[in-house]
C-alpha positions in Angstrom: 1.6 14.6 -26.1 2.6 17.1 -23.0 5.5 19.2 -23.1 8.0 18.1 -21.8 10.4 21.4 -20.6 9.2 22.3 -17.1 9.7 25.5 -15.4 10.2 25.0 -11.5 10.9 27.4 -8.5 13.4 26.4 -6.3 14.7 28.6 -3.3 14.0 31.6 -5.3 16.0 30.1 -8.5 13.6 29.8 -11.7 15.0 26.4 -13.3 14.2 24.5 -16.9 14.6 21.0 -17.2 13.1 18.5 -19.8 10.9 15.6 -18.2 11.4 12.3 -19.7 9.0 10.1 -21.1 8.8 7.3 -18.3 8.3 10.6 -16.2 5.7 11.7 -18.0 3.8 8.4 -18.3 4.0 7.0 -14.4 1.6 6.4 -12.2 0.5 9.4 -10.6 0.6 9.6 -6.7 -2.7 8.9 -4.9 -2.9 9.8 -1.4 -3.6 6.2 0.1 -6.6 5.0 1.7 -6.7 4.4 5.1 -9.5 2.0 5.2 -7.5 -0.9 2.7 -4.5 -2.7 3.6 -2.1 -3.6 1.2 1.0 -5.9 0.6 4.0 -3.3 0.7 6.0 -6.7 -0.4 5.5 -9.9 -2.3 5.3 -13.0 -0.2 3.1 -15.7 1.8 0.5 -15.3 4.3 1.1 -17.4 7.0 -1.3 -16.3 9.6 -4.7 -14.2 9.7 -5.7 -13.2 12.9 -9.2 -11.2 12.1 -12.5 -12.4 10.6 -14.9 -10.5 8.8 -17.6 -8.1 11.1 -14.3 -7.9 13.4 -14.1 -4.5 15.1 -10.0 -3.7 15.8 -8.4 -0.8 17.2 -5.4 0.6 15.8 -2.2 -1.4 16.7 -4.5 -4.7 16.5 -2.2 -7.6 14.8 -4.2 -8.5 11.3 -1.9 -10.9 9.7 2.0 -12.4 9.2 3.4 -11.6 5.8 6.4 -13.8 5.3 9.0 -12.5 2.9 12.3 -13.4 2.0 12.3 -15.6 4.9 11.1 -13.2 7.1 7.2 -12.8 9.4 6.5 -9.6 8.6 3.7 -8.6 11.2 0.8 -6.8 9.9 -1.2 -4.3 12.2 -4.1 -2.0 11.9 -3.7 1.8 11.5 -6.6 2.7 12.2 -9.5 1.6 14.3 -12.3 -0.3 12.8 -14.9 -3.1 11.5 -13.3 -5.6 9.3 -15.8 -5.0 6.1 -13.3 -7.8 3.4 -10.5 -10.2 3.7 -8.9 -10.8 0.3 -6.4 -13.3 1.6 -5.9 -17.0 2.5 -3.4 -18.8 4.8 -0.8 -20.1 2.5 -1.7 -17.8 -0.3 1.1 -16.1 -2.2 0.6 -12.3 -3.0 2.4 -10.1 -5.2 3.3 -6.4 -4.2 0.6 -4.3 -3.3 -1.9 -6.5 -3.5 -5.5 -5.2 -1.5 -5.5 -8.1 2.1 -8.0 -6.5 3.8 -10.7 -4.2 3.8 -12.2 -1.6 6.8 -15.6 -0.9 6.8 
């Protein structure tokens, strides 16, 4: 098991704390990949607007998320070819869930 007292810097002030367990065991940060899309809430895809082989530029509309009543418009960060769509129209996703895919 790790320990669980940490030692931190802070503004020049040495601190000790004690980590809890759920601290310990979480997920650890991954810097996100700019080539995959994912769901950043549950809901219903109502409209896709891409296909596969599709080159986009940034800013490009993908898809409409509706959740909690809401069309949550979906664009491209980055510009691209489409390489995987892992959605359907009318397909409910749960939270970050992989839609789509850049070469």
């Amino acid at each position: 098991m790790e320990n669980k007292n940490q030692t931190f810097l802070l503004e020049c002030t040495e601190y000790q704390t004690e980590l809890t367990e759920n601290f310990i065991k979480r997920k650890k940060w991954e810097t996100p990949n700019p080539k995959e899309v994912y769901s950043y809430i549950p809901g219903q895809i109502l409209e896709i607007f891409v296909k596969k082989g599709q080159h986009v530029e940034a800013g490009s509309e993908l898809l409409i998320l509706e959740a909690m009543k809401m069309r949550n418009r979906i664009v491209a960060e980055i510009s691209g070819k489409i390489k995987t769509i892992h959605v359907e129209i009318k397909q409910n996703i749960p939270k970050s869930h992989l839609m789509i895919e850049f070469e």
